[in-house]
C-alpha positions as CSV (number, residue, x, y, z in Angstrom):
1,X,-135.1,-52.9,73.2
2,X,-137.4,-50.5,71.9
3,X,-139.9,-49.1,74.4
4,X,-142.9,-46.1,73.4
5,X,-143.8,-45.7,77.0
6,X,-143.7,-42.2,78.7
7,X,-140.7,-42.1,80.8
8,X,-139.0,-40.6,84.5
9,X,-136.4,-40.2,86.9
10,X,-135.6,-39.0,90.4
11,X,-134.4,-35.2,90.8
12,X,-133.0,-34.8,94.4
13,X,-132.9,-31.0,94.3
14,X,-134.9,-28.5,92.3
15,X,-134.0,-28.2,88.3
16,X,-131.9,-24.9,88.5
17,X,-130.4,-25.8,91.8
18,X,-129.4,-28.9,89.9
19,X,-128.2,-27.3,87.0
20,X,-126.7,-24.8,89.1
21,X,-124.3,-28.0,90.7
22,X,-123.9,-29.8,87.5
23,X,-122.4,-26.7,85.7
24,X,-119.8,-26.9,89.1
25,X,-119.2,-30.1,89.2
26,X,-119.5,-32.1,85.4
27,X,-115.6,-32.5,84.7
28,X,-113.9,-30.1,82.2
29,X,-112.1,-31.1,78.8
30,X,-109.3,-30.2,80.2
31,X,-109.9,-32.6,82.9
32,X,-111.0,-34.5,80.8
33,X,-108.1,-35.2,79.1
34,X,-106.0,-35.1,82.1
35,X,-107.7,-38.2,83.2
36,X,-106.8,-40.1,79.9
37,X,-103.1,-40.9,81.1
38,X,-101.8,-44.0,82.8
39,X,-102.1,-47.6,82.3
40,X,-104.8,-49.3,80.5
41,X,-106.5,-50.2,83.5
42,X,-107.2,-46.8,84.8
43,X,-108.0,-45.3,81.2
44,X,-110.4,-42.6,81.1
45,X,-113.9,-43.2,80.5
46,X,-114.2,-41.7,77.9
47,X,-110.9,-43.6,76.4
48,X,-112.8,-46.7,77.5
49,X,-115.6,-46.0,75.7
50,X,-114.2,-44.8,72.5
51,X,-112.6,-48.4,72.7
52,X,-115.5,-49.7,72.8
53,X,-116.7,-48.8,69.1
54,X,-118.6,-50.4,67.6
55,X,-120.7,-52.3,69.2
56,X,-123.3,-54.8,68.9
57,X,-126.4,-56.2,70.8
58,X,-127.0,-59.8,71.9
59,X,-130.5,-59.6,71.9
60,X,-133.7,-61.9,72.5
61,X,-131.3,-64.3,74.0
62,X,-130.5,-63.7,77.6
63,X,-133.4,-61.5,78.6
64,X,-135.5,-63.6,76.8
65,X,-138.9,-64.7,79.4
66,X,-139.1,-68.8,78.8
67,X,-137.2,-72.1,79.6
68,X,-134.0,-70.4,78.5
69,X,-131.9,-68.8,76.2
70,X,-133.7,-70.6,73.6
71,X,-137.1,-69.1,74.2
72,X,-137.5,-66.0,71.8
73,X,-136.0,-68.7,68.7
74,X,-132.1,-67.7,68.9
75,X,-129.5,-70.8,69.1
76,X,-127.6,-71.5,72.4
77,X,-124.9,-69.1,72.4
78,X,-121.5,-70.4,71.5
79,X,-117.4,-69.9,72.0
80,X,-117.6,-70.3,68.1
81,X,-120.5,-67.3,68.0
82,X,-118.1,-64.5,69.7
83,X,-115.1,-65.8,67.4
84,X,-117.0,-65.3,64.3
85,X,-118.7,-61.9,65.3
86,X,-115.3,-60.8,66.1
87,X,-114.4,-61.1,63.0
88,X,-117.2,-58.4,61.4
89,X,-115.4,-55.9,63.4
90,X,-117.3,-55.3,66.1
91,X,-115.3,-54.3,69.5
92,X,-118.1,-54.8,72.4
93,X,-121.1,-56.4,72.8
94,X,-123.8,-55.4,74.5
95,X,-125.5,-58.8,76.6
96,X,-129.3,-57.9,78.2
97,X,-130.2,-60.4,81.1
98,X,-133.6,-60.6,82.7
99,X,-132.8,-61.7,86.3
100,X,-136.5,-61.9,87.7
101,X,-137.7,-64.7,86.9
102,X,-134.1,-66.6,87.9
103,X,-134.3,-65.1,91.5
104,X,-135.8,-66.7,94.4
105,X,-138.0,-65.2,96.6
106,X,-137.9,-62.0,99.2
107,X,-136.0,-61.4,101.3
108,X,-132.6,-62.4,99.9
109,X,-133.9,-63.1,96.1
110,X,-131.2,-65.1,95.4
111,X,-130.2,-66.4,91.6
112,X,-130.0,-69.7,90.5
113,X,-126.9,-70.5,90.5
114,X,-126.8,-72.8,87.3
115,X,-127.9,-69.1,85.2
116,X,-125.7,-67.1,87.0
117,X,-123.0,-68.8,86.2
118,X,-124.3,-69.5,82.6
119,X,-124.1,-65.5,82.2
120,X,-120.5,-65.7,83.3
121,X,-119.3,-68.6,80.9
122,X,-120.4,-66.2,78.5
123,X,-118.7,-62.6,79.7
124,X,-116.2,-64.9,79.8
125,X,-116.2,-66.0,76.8
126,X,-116.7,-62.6,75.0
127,X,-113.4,-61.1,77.2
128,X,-111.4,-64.0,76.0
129,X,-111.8,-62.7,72.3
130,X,-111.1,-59.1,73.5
131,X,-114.4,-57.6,72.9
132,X,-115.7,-54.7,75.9
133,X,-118.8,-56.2,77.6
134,X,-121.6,-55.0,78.8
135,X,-124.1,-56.6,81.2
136,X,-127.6,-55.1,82.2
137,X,-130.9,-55.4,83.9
138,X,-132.8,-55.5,80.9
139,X,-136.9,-57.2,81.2
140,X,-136.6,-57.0,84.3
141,X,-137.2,-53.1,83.6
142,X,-140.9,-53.7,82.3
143,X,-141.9,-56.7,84.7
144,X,-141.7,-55.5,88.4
145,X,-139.6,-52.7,88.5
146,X,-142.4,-50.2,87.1
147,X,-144.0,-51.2,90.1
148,X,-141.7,-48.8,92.4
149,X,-144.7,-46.2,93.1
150,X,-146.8,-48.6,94.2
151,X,-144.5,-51.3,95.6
152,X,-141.5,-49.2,96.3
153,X,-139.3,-50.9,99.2
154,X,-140.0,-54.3,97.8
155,X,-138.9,-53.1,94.4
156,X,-136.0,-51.6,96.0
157,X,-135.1,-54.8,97.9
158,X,-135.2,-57.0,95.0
159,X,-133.2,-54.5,92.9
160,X,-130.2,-53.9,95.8
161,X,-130.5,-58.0,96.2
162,X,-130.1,-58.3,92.1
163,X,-127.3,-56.2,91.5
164,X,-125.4,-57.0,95.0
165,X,-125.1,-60.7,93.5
166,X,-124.6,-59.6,90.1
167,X,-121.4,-57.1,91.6
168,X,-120.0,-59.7,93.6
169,X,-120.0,-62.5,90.7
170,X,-118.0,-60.4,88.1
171,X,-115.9,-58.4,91.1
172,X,-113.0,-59.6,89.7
173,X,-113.3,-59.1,85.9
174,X,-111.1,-57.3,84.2
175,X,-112.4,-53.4,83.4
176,X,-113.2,-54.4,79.6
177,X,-116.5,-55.4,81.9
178,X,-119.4,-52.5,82.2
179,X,-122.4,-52.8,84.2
180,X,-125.6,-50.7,83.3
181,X,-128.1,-50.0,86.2
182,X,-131.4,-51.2,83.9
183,X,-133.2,-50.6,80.5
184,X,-135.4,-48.4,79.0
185,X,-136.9,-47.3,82.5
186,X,-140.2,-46.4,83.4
187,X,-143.1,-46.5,86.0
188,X,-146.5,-47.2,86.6
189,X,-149.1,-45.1,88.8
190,X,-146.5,-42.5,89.6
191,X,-148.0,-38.5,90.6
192,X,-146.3,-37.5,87.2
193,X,-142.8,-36.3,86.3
194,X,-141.3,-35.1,89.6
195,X,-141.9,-38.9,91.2
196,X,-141.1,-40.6,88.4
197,X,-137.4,-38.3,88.0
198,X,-137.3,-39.3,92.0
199,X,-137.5,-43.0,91.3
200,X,-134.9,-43.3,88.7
201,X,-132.9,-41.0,90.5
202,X,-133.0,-43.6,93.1
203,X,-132.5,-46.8,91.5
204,X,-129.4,-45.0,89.6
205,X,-127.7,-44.0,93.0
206,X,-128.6,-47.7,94.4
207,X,-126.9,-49.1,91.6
208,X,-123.8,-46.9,92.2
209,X,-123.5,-47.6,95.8
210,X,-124.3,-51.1,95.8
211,X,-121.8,-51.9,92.9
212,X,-118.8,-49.7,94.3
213,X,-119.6,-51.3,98.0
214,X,-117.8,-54.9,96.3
215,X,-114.7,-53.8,96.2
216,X,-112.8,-55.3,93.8
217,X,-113.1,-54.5,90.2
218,X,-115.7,-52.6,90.8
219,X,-113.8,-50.0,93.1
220,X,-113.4,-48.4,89.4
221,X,-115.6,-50.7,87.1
222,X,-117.7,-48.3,84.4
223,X,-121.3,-48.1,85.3
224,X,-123.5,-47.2,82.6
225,X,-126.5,-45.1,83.4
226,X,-129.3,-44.4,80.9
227,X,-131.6,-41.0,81.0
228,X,-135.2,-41.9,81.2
229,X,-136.5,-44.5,78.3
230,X,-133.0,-44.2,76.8
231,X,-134.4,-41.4,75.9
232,X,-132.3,-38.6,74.4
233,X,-134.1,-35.5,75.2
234,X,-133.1,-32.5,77.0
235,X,-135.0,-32.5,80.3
236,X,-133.9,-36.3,81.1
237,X,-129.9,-35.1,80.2
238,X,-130.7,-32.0,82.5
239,X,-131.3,-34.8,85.4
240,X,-129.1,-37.4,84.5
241,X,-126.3,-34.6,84.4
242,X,-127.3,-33.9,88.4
243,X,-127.5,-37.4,89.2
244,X,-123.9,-37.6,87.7
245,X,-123.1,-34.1,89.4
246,X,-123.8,-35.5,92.5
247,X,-121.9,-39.0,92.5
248,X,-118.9,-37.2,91.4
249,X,-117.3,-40.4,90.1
250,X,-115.0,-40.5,86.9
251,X,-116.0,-43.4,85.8
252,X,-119.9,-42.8,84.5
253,X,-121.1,-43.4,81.7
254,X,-124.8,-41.8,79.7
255,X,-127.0,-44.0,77.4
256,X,-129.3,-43.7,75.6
257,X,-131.4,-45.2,72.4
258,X,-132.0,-43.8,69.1
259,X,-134.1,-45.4,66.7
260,X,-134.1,-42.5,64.5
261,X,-136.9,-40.0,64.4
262,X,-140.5,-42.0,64.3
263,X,-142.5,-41.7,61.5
264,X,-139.5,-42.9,59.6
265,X,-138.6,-45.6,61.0
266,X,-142.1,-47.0,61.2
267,X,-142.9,-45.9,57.6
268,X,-146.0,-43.3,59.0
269,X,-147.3,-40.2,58.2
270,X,-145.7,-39.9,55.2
271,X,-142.1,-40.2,56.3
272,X,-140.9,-43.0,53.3
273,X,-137.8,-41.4,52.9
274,X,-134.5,-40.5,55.0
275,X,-135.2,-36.8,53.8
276,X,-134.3,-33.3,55.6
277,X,-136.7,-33.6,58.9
278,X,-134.9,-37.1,59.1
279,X,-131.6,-36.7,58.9
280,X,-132.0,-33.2,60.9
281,X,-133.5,-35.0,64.3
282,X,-130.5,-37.4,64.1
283,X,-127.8,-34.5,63.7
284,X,-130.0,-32.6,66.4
285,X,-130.1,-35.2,68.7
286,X,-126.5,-36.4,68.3
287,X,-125.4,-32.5,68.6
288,X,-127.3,-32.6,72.1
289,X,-125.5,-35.4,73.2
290,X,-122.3,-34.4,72.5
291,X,-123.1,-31.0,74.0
292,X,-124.5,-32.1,77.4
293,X,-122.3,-35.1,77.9
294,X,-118.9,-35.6,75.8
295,X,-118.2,-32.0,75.3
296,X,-118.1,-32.3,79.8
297,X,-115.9,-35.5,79.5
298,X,-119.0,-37.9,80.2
299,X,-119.0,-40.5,77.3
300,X,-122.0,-41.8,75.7
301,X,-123.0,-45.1,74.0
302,X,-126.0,-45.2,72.3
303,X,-126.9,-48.4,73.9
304,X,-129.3,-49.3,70.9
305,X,-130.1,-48.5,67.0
306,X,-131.6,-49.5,64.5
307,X,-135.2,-49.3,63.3
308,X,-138.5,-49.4,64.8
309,X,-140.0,-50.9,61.4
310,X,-136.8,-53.9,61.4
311,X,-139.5,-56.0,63.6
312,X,-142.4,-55.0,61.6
313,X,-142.3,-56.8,58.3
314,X,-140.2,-56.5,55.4
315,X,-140.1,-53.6,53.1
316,X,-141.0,-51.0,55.8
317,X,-138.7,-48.8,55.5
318,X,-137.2,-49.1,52.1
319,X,-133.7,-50.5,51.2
320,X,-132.3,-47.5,50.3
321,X,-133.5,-45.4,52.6
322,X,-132.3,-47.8,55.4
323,X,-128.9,-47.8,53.9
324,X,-128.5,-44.0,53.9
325,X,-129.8,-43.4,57.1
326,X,-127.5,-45.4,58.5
327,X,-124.7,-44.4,56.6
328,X,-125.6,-41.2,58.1
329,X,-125.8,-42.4,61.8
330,X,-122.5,-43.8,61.2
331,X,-120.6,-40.9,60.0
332,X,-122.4,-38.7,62.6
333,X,-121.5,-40.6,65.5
334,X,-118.0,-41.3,64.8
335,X,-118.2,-37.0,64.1
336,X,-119.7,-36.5,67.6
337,X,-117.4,-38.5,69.7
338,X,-120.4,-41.3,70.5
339,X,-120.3,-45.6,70.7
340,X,-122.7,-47.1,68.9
341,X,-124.3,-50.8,69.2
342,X,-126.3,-52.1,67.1
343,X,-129.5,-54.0,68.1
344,X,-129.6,-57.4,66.9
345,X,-132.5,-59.2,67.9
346,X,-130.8,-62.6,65.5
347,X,-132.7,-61.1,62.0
348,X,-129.3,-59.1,61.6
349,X,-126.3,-61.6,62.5
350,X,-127.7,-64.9,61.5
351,X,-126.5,-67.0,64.9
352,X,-127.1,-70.4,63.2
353,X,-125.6,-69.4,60.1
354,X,-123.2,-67.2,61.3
355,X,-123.7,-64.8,58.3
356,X,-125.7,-61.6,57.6
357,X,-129.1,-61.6,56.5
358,X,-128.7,-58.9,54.0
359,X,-125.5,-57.9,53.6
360,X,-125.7,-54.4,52.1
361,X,-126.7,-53.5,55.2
362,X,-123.9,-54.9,57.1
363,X,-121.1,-53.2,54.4
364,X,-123.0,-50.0,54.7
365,X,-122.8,-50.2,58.7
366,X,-119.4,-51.0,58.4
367,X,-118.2,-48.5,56.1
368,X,-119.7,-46.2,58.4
369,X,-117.2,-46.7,61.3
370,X,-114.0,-45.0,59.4
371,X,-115.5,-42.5,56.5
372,X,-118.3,-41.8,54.3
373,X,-120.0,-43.4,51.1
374,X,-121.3,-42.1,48.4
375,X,-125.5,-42.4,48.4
376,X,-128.4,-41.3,45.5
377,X,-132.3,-39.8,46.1
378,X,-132.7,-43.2,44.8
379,X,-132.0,-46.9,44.3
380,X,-134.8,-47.6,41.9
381,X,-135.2,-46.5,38.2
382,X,-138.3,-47.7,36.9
383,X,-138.6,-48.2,33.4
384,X,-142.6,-48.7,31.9
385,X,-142.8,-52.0,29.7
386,X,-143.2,-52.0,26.6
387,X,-142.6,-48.2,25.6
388,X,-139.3,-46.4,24.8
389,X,-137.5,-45.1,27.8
390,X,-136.2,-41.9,28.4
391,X,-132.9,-40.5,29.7
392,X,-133.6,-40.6,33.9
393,X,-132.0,-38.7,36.2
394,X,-130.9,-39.4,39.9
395,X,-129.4,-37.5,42.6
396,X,-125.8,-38.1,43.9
397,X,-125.3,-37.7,47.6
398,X,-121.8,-37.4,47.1
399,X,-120.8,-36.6,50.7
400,X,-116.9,-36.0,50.1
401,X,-116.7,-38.5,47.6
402,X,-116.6,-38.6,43.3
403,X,-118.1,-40.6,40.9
404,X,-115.5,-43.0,39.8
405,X,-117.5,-45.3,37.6
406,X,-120.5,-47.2,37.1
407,X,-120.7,-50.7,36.7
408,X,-123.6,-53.7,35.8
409,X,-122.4,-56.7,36.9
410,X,-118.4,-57.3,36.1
411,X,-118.8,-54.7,33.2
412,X,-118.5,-50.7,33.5
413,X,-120.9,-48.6,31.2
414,X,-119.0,-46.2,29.6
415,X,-119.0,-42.2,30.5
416,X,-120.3,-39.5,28.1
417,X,-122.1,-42.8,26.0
418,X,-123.9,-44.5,28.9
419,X,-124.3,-42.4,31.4
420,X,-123.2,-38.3,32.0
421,X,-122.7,-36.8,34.9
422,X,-122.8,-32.7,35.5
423,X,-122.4,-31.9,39.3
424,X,-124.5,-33.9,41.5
425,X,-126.5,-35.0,38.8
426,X,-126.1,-38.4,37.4
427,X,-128.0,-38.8,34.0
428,X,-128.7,-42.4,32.4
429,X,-129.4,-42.6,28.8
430,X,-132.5,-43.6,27.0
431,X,-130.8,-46.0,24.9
432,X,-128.8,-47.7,27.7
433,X,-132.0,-48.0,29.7
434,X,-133.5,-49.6,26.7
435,X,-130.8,-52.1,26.8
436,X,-131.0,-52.9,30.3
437,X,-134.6,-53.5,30.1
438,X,-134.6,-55.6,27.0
439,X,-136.2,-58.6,28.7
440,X,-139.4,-56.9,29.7
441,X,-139.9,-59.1,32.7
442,X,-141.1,-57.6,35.5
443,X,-138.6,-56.3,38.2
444,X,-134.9,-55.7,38.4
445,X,-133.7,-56.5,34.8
446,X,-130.6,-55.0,35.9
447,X,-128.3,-53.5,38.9
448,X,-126.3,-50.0,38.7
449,X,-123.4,-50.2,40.7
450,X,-122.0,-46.8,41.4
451,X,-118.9,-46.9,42.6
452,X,-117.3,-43.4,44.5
453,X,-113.7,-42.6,45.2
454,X,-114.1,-44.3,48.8
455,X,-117.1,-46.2,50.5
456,X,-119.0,-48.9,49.7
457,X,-120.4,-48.6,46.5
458,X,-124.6,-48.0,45.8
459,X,-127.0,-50.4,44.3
460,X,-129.5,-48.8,41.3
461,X,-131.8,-51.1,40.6
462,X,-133.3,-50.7,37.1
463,X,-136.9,-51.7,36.8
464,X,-139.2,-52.7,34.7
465,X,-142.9,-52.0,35.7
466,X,-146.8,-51.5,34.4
467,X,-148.9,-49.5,36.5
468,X,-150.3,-52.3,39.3
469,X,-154.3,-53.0,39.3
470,X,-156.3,-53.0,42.1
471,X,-159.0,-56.0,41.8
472,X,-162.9,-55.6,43.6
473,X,-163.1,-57.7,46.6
474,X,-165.1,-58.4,49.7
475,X,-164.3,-59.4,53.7
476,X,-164.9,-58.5,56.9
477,X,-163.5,-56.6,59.6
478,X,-161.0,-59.3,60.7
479,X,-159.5,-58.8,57.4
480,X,-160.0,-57.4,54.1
481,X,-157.5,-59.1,51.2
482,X,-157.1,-57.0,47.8
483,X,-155.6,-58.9,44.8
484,X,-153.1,-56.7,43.4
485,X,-151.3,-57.1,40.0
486,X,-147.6,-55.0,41.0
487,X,-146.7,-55.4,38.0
488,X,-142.6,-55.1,38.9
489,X,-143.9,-51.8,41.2
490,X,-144.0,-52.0,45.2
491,X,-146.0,-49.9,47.4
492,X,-144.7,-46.9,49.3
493,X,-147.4,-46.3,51.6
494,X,-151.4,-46.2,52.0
495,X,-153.5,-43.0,53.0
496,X,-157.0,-43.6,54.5
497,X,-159.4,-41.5,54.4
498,X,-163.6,-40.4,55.3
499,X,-165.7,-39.1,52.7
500,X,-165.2,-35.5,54.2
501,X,-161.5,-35.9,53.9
502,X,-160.3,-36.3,58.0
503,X,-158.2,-39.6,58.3
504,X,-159.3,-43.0,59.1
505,X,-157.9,-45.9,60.5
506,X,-155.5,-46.3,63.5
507,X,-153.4,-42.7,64.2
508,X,-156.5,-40.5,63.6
509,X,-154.0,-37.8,63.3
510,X,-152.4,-38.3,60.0
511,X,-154.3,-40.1,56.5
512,X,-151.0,-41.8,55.7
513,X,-151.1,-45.3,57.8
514,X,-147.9,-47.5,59.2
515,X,-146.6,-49.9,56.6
516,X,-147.3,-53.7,57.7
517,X,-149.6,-52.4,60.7
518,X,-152.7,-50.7,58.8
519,X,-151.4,-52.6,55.5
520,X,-149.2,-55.6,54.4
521,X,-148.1,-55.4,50.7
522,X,-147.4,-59.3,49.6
523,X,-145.5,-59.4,46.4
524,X,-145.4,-63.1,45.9
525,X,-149.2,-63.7,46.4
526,X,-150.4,-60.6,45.0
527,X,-152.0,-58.9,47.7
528,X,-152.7,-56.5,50.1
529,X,-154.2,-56.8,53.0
530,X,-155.8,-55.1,55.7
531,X,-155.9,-56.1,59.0
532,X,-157.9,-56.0,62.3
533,X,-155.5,-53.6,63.4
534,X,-157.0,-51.1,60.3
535,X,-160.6,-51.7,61.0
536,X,-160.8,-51.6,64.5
537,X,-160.1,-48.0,64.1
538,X,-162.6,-47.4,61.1
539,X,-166.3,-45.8,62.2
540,X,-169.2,-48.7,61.5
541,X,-171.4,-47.6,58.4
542,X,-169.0,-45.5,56.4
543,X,-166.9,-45.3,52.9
544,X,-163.1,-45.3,53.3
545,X,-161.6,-43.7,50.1
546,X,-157.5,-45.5,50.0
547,X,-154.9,-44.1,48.2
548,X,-152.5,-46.3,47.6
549,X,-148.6,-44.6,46.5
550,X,-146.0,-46.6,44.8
551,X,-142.4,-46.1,44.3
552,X,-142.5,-46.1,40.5
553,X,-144.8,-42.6,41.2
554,X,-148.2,-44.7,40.2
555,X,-151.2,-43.7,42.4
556,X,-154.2,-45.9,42.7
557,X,-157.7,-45.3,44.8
558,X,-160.0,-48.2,46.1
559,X,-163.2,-47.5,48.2
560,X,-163.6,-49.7,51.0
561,X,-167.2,-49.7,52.7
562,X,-168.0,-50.8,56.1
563,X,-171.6,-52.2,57.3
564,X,-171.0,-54.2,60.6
565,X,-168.2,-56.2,60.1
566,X,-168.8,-56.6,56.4
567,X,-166.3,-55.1,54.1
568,X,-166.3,-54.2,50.9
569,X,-163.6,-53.0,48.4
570,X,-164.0,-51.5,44.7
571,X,-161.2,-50.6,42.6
572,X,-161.4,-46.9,41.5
């Protein structure tokens, strides 16, 4: 899962001596291909993992810390589960175990037997429906093994006792079966980069030897290796390349995470929307990945996505913005040659339900895997009550696609009266606004459904809104509530700052805070509030000025001043 620790790995020879070997040794596309004949069960790696798309997380279940499976608030996992997930499409599923605290102690750290074979029912299981599975060493990757500077044999030992019992359980499984050598790595109290690129180095080449040592299965099984963190930067591909370079084995694979660049998908700093710096760190970082690894025949999954901000609260990153940043991943991934799994921590795939949570997201996700969809700068039109609208203008994002029609419910509005359209610029009229609106209540009144020549089509929802008031009220620093009339609006984001204008609050560095850390918009009570988490980072005896940005383009201040852990707030 997602991890904002600094991250290492082993390097066995210098960087350009390295470099120097991986340029030698990383397999051509020529050999590349040549390895892509035969049978099923000596397919390629890269064939492998192109089969494997997409793919999907089975999160907070199995490395969950507690009594069981049960412990983070998923539902057992079922026969009936994999069926059903099946059925959304997905092709492999991704299954992080925590091993540690089922082991027994040193020297031969041996698994209960009752989990062990609990993990098995379910590869099983998930093989049986067809998917591609992938088994880790997930918590077990922030819970002792950061302790390898410090505790390095006895980290060792326990990791060489894990995975020999893991190998020798699933030694017979059929090749749809991956193993990856741990998550998100890191370490604690290591001299700096050149240990830390040591240790991983180390625990990667373990894995490899340890795992190929069964026999079996795993003579030619795909291991999965991840640069440092998951991380997808270019000194961790540089050593993960010589680490590959120097197994010289076929049948590697490179991960890594991507939770999309992070201001935007915590909702800081400004970053509300999926706009240019966005998208370009996704087609940056997909580019590098294609360059270092599948352009060399070395495929890649991106072991995780999503977004940071999915586990913060809702409305973090907003709706639409969500949708076309992933419609973007999608389309980009499938264009780069890389196998994506989503993260699903149970708020995505409802495992008791069996259904999606929010659904748009899923159809966007989906329509991702085989072509594009068409997309706005928008999915809100807000419309002020009680005054005459005017025509509004949105965006199109047409991305290969055309206009076909627009739709409200099961009726289409009709072109040239409705609506006009001159390029990439859709144009709603006045008067059809007008009608929309025509119950005044606060909100959607109505929902735009654009529909292009292929895709999913994209929700405009048409509001109508008052500018939102901002009501005097007093608390401490454990929390400060603000009733808030939003009037139909909803808040964008929140910038904080000192009477001489440097920020406030937590991340000193930038005056727009993190939506539901600094601030929590609540639309059903009418507030906003603002946490320990703000205050604890606001200087004692001082005026706060707040700026609060909406999505209908209303801006409101509030002055919030602190005496001790009194707080008091007046509506500019």
């Amino acid at each position: 899962m997602p991890s904002s620790t600094g991250f290492t790995r082993r390097q066995v020879m210098t960087t350009s001596a390295a470099l120097a070997v991986t340029a030698l040794s990383i397999p051509t596309a020529a050999q590349a291909a040549a390895r892509s004949t035969g049978s099923a069960a000596s397919a390629s790696a890269l064939d492998v993992v192109a089969n494997m798309q997409p793919g999907w997380n089975l999160g907070n279940s199995f490395e969950a810390i507690g009594a069981d499976e049960t412990a983070w608030g998923n539902p057992r996992v079922t026969q009936a589960f994999f069926r059903r997930l099946k059925a959304q499409g997905f092709k492999s599923i991704r299954i992080p175990v925590t091993w540690g605290q089922h082991e027994g102690p040193a020297p031969t750290y041996t698994l209960d037997p009752v989990f062990l074979a609990r993990i098995k029912q379910v590869v099983d299981w998930a093989l049986a429906d067809g998917f591609y599975v992938l088994i880790n060493m997930h918590g077990d990757a922030w819970q002792w093994v950061p302790n390898m500077p410090t505790q390095h044999d006895a980290v060792l030992a326990q990791y060489t006792a894990t995975w020999q019992q893991i190998a020798a359980t699933f030694r017979d499984e059929p090749r749809r079966l991956l193993f990856e050598s741990i998550n998100e790595p890191f370490f604690t109290g290591s001299s700096g980069d050149q240990q830390n690129a040591v240790l991983m180095n180390e625990l990667n080449t373990t894995f490899h030897s340890v795992v190929r040592a069964t026999g079996g299965g795993n003579a030619d099984r795909l291991l999965v290796m991840p640069t440092l963190g998951d991380t997808p930067d270019q000194p961790k591909i540089d050593t993960l390349l010589a680490t590959f370079s120097a197994l010289d084995d076929p049948n590697l694979v490179a991960s890594i995470h991507y939770y999309s660049f992070w201001p935007f998908s915590v909702n800081l700093a400004g970053y509300t929307t999926f706009n240019a710096a966005t998208q370009q760190d996704l087609t940056d970082t997909f580019d590098l990945l294609h360059r270092a690894f599948v352009a060399k025949g070395i495929p890649v999954v991106v072991g995780e996505y999503g977004l940071l901000g999915w586990d913060s609260g809702p409305g973090t990153v907003e709706q639409g913005e969500t949708l076309k940043y992933l419609e973007y991943l999608g389309y980009y991934a499938r264009y780069r040659g890389l196998t994506t799994m989503l993260w699903d921590n149970g708020s995505r795939f409802n495992r008791r339900t069996l259904q999606w949570n929010d659904p748009s997201l899923y159809a966007q996700i989906r329509s991702s895997w085989t072509g594009r969809s068409g997309t706005a700068s928008t999915d809100q039109l807000f419309v002020p009550k009680g005054r005459t609208p005017t025509d509004a203008t949105i965006t199109l994002n047409l991305n290969g696609t055309r206009l076909l029609r627009i739709d409200v419910g099961t009726r289409p509005l009709i072109r040239g009266v409705d609506y006009t359209v001159s390029g990439n610029t859709l144009t709603v009229a006045a008067a059809t606004l007008s009608r929309l609106t025509a119950s005044q209540e606060y909100g959607t009144n109505a929902v735009l459904s654009l529909r292009f020549t292929e895709g999913i089509p994209w929700a405009v929802n048409v509001i109508t809104y008052d500018k939102p008031v901002l009501t005097g009220a007093m608390g401490t620093t454990a929390s400060l509530v603000i009733p808030t009339a939003f009037n139909g609006d909803k808040l964008a984001t929140m910038e904080a700052v000192y009477a001489d204008g440097t920020a406030a609050g937590p991340q000193s560095w930038t005056t727009y805070k993190q939506f539901n850390v600094a601030f929590t918009p609540d639309y059903t009570a009418g507030t906003i509030t603002l946490p320990t988490a703000f205050f604890d980072s606001v200087t004692d005896n001082t005026t706060v000025t707040l700026t609060f940005h909406f999505w209908s383009g209303a801006i409101l201040t509030y002055t919030l001043t602190r005496s001790g852990t009194a707080v008091t707030g007046t509506s500019a």
